[in-house]
Each structure stands twice: as structure tokens, then as C-alpha cells.
C-alpha positions as CSV (number, residue, x, y, z in Angstrom):
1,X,34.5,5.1,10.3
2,X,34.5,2.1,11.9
3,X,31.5,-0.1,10.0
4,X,31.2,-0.1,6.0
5,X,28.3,0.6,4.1
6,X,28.3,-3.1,2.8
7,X,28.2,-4.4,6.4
8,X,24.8,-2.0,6.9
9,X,23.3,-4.0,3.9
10,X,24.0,-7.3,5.1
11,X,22.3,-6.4,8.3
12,X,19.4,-4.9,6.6
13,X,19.3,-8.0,4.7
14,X,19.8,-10.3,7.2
15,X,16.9,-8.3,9.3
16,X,14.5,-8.8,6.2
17,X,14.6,-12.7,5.8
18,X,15.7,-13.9,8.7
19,X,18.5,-16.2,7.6
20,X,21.6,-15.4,5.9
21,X,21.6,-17.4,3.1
22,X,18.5,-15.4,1.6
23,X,20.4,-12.3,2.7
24,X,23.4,-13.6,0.7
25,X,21.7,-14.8,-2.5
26,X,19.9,-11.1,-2.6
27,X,23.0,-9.1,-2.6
28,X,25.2,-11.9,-4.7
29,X,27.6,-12.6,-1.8
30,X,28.3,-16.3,-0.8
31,X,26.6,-17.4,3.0
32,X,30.4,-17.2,4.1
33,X,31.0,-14.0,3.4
34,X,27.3,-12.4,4.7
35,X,27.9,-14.6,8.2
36,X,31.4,-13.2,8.3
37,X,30.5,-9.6,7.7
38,X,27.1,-9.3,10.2
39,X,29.8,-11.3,13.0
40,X,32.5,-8.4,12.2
41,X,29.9,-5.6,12.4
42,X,28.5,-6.8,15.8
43,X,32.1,-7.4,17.3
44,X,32.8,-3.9,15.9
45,X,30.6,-2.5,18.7
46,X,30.7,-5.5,21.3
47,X,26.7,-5.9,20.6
48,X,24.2,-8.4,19.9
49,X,21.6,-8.0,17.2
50,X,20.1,-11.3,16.3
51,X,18.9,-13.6,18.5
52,X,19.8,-17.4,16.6
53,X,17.5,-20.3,16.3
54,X,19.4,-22.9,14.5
55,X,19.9,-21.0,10.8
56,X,16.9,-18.1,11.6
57,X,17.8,-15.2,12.7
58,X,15.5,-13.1,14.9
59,X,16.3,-8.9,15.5
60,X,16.5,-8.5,19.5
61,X,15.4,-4.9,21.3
62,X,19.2,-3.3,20.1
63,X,18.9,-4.6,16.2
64,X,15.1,-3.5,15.7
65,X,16.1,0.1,16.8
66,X,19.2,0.1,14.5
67,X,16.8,-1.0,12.0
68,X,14.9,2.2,10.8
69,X,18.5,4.1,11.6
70,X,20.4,1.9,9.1
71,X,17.5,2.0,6.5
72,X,17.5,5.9,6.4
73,X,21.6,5.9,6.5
74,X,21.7,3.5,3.3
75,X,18.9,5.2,1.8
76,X,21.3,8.1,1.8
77,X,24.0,7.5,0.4
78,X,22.3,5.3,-2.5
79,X,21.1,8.5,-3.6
80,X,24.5,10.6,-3.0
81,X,25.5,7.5,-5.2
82,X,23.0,8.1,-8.0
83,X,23.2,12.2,-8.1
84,X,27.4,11.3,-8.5
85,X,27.0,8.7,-11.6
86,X,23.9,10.1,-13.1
87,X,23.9,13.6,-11.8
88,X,20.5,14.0,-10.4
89,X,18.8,10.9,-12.0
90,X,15.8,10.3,-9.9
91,X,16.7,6.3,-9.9
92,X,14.7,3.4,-8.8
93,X,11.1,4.1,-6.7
94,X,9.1,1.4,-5.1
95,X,5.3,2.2,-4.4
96,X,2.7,0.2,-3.1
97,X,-1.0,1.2,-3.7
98,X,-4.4,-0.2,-2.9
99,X,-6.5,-2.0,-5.5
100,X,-8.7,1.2,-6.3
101,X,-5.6,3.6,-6.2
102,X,-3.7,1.3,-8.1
103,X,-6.2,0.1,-11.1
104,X,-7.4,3.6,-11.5
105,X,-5.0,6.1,-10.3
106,X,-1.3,5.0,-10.4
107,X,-0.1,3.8,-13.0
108,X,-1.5,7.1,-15.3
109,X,1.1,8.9,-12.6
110,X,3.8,6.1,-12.8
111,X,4.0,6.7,-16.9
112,X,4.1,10.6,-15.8
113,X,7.1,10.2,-13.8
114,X,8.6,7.7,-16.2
115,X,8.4,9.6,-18.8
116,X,9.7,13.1,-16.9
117,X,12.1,11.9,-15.0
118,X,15.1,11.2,-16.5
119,X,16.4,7.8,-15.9
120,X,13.7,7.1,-13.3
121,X,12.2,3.8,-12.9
122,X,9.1,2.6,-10.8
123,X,8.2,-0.8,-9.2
124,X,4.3,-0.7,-8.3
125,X,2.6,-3.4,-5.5
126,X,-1.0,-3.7,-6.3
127,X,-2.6,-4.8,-2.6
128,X,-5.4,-3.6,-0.1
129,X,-4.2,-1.9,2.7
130,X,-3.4,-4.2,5.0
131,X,-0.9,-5.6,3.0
132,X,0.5,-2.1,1.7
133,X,1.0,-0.8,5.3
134,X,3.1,-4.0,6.2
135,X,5.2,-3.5,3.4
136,X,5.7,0.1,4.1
137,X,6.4,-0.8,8.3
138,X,9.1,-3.0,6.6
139,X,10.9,-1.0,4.5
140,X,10.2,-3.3,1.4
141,X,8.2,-0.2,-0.1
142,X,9.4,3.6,-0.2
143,X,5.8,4.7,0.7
144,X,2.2,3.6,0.0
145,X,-1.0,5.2,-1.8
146,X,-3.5,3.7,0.5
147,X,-7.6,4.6,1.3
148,X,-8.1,3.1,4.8
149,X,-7.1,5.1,7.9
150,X,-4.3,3.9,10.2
151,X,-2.9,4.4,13.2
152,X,0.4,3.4,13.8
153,X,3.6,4.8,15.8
154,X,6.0,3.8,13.0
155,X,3.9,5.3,10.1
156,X,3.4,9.1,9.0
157,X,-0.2,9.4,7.4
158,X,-0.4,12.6,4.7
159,X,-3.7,13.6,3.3
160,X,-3.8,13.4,-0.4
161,X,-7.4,13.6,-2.4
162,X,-10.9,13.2,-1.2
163,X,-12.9,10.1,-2.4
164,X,-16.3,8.8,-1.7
165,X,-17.9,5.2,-2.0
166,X,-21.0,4.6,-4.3
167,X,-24.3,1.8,-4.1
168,X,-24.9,0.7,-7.2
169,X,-26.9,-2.1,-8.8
170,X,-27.9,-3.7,-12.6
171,X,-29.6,-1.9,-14.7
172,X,-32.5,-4.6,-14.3
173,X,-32.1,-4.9,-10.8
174,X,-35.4,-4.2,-9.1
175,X,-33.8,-1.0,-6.9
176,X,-32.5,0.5,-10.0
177,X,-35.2,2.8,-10.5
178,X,-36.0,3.7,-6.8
179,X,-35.3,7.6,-6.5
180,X,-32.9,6.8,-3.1
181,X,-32.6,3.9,-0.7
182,X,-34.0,3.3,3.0
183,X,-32.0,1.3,5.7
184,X,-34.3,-1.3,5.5
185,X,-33.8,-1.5,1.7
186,X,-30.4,-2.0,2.3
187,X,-30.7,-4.8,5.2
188,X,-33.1,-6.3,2.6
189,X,-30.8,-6.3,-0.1
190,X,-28.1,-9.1,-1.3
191,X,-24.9,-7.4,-1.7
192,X,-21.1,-8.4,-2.6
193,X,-18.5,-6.3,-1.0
194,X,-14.9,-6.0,-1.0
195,X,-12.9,-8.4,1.2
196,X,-12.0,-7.3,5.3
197,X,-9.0,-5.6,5.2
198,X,-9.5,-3.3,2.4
199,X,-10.6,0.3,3.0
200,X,-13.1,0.5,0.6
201,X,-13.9,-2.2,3.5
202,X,-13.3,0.1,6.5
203,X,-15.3,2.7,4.8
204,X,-18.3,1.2,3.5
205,X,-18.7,-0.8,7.5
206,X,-18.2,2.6,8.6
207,X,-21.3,4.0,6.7
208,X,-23.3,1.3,7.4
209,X,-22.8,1.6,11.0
210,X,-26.3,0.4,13.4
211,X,-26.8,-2.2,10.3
212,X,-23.9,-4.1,9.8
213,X,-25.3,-7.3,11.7
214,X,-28.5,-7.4,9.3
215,X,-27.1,-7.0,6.3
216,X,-27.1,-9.9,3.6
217,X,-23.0,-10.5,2.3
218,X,-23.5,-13.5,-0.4
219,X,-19.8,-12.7,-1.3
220,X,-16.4,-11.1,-0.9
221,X,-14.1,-10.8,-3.6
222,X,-10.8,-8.7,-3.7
223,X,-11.0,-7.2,-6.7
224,X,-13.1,-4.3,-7.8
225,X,-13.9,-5.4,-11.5
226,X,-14.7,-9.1,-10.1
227,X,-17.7,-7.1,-7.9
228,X,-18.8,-5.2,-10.9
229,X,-18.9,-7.8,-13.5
230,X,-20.6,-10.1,-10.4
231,X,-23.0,-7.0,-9.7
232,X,-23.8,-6.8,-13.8
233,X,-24.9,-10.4,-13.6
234,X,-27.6,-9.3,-10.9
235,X,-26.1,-11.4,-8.2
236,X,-26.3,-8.6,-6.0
237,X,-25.6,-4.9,-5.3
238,X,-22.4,-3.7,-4.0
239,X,-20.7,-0.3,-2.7
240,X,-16.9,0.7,-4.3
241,X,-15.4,4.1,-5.2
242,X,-16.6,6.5,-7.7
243,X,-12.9,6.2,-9.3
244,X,-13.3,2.2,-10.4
245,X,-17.5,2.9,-11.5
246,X,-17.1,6.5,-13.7
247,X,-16.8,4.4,-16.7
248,X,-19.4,1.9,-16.5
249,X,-22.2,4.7,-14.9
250,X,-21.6,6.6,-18.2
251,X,-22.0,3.6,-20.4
252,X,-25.0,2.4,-18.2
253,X,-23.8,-1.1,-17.4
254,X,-24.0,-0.3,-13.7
255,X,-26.4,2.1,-12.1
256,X,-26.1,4.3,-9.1
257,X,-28.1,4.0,-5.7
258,X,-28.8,7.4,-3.7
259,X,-28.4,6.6,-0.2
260,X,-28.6,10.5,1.3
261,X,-28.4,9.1,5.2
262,X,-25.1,6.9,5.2
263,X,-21.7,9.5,4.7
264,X,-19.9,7.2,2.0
265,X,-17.1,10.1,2.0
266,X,-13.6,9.1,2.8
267,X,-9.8,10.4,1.7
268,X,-6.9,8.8,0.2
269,X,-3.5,8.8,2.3
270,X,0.4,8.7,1.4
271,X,1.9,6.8,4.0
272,X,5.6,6.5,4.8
273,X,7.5,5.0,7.6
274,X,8.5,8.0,10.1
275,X,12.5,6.9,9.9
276,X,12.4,7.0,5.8
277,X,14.5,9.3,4.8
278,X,12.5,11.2,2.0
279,X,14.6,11.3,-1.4
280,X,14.0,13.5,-4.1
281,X,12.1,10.4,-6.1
282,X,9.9,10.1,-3.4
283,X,9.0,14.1,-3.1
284,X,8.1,14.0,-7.1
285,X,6.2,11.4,-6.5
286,X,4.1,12.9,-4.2
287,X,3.8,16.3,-6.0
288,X,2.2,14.3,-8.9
289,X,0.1,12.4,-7.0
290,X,-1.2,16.2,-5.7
291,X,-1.5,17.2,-9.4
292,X,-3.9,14.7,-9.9
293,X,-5.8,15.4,-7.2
């Protein structure tokens, strides 16, 4: 074999940061040694997979379709690596997942595989899902839990669980006792939403298609227990899913809104980059996830 598996993670590394020093400092190699290792493994194979601008390094057409190649290779044998020391140990997992997936959902199936898994372990991004699926297209995450639709070459999208969005208000708010809600209550209405981006976003602009233009936003706020305790405090109403609001409906802190003519329904999504090679970890993980569902 005429490359080593060593040289495949400086490139990887080097094709993550976009300098070499940051590439060296994350695998505990000295700048020397990285520069002299991605120079061997291109002159190897009388290619070019950086482009240089002074000390940034930029992948060119022949390094980005290594890229995906390279990831899947070391992916590999890291496992191999794993079921030889720890015969079979499930190892180290890293998850992103949206703000409601994530508050609500994940981390009851992280402690599940933590504590099943023998010598498992579990690294969770909380983020909405623009940011998930841009850590998943980059390899920095295994795969993501995410609630907005996507379409993307690089990006396998699996159905997981169904979900739907819910109006709700105060208590005291004046709409809190109207049996269900017209459009033109809702154009009328102050509400606080989540922030673009999001796909409790995506699904509630999706709903309210024909109204978004007349509708009243005082706010948007990232995070969903920011837009309840703002919605408490009568500020407005707001829209988020039934998994972040079970709680405070049954305590009657927050109250639902019927709204029979907008479809609030969506479905939650694995997502995976299409060259990820899918390890044993990352199957678990997803048969839990479908467990739960």
C-alpha cells in the first residue's frame, strides 16, 4: 500500500481547517511533520489537492472528491481498530440534533445507548437545522436528528417519527378561550416564533402559507423555552411542537389554539452524508431512535 493511514488523517485534517498548523495541533503532530506528510502523500500519486494561499489551504476539484472517499476509508478501519482492542465496543458517536429533538428527545436515547452499550460514548450538538446539516455535509457529525426537510446531493434523508406543530397562548390571553382560530385571528394576532432557519421555522411558514406577509412577528428567539416563558408572560402567541409543550398543556401554564384549516403536521429525519460509511454505533443509534418513535 503505497499511502498510510496517518497520511489519510492529516489530509482529512488539513481539509477540515484549512491550515496545517490547526491540523497539526488536532492530531498532536508538530506543523513540520503534518506539511511533510500531506507533501509525501500528494507526491505519492503525482497530484495536487490543495490549492495554497499563503498558510490556507483550499481543497481543489481532485481533493474534494477524495474527501468523502478518505472519510469512509478511516471511518473503517477506526472501527476494525475498536472491535480488535475492545472486541465489539461500540466506541465514540457524534450526533447532532435540532433544538426540539435535542431538549426533548435525545438525550433520554443518549443515556439508553450509554448505558447498553458497552464502552460507548456519545458527543451531542444541540443546533437548528441549518447548522446540523452543515455539520453532517462536513463530516464533523456521524449523522443528524433533524425536523426540517432538505434537499441536498451529498445528504441521505431517512424518515423517523411523525410530529406536528401546536398554537398556543396564556392562559389569560384573550384567544384562550375561543373554541378554534380563523385566518384573520391569526393575522391579527402578535406572535413570537422560532428563528429562520429552524424547521419548526420551515413548518410553521409552511402552514401559514397565503398569510405570511400579514402576520405580526414582535420576536424571534432560538430557543423553545425562551418562546414559552415569553408566551406565559402574554407577550404574544407562538407555534412549536407538541414534544417541547406536553408538559406545560397538562400543568395549564400554556394553553392550546385549534386551528383545523392550517396542516401543522411534519416528520422528523435522520440525515447522513451519502459517503458515511455506517458503523455498527451509528445502526444502534438509529434502531433506538425508532424505538422511541
Amino acid at each position: 500500500m503505497r499511502y498510510s493511514l496517518r497520511q489519510l488523517e492529516v489530509f482529512l485534517a488539513c481539509a477540515h481547517f484549512q491550515n496545517v498548523s490547526r491540523a497539526a495541533d488536532t492530531l498532536k503532530m508538530s506543523q513540520s511533520a503534518a506539511s511533510a506528510s500531506l507533501k509525501e502523500f500528494e507526491q505519492q500519486f503525482s497530484v495536487r489537492l490543495f490549492e495554497r494561499t499563503g498558510k490556507r489551504l483550499r481543497l481543489n476539484e481532485q481533493g474534494r472528491q477524495l474527501w468523502p472517499r478518505a472519510e469512509e476509508l478511516l471511518a473503517r478501519a477506526h472501527e476494525l481498530e475498536r472491535a480488535l482492542i475492545a472486541q465489539g465496543e461500540l466506541g465514540h458517536l457524534k450526533v447532532g440534533a435540532t433544538l426540539t429533538i435535542g431538549n426533548y428527545i435525545a438525550v433520554g436515547i443518549m443515556a439508553r445507548y450509554i448505558a447498553e452499550e458497552r464502552g460507548a460514548s456519545v458527543d451531542l450538538e444541540v443546533a437548528n437545522t441549518a447548522a446540523i446539516v452543515r455539520s453532517v455535509q462536513s463530516f464533523e457529525l456521524d449523522l443528524g436528528l433533524i425536523e426540517g426537510e432538505l434537499h441536498h446531493a451529498d445528504l441521505e434523508l431517512i424518515p423517523w417519527r411523525a410530529d406536528e406543530l401546536v398554537v398556543f397562548c396564556a392562559p389569560e390571553h384573550p384567544l384562550a378561550n375561543r373554541r378554534q382560530l380563523s385566518d384573520e385571528d391569526l393575522c391579527a394576532a402578535t406572535w413570537i416564533l422560532r428563528e429562520t432557519g429552524s424547521g419548526t421555522r420551515q413548518t410553521f411558514e409552511r402552514a401559514m402559507n397565503g398569510l405570511l406577509s400579514r402576520l405580526s412577528i414582535l420576536l424571534e428567539l432560538q430557543h423553545t423555552e425562551a418562546i414559552k416563558r415569553a408566551v406565559e408572560a402574554r407577550l404574544g402567541i407562538s407555534c412549536l411542537s407538541r414534544v417541547s409543550l406536553t408538559e406545560a398543556l397538562k400543568r395549564g401554564t400554556l394553553v392550546e389554539l385549534k386551528v383545523p384549516q392550517r396542516d401543522f403536521s411534519r416528520e422528523f429525519f435522520f440525515t447522513l452524508h451519502r459517503q458515511k460509511y455506517r458503523s455498527v454505533g451509528i445502526k444502534r443509534w438509529i434502531d433506538l431512535c425508532c424505538q422511541t418513535g
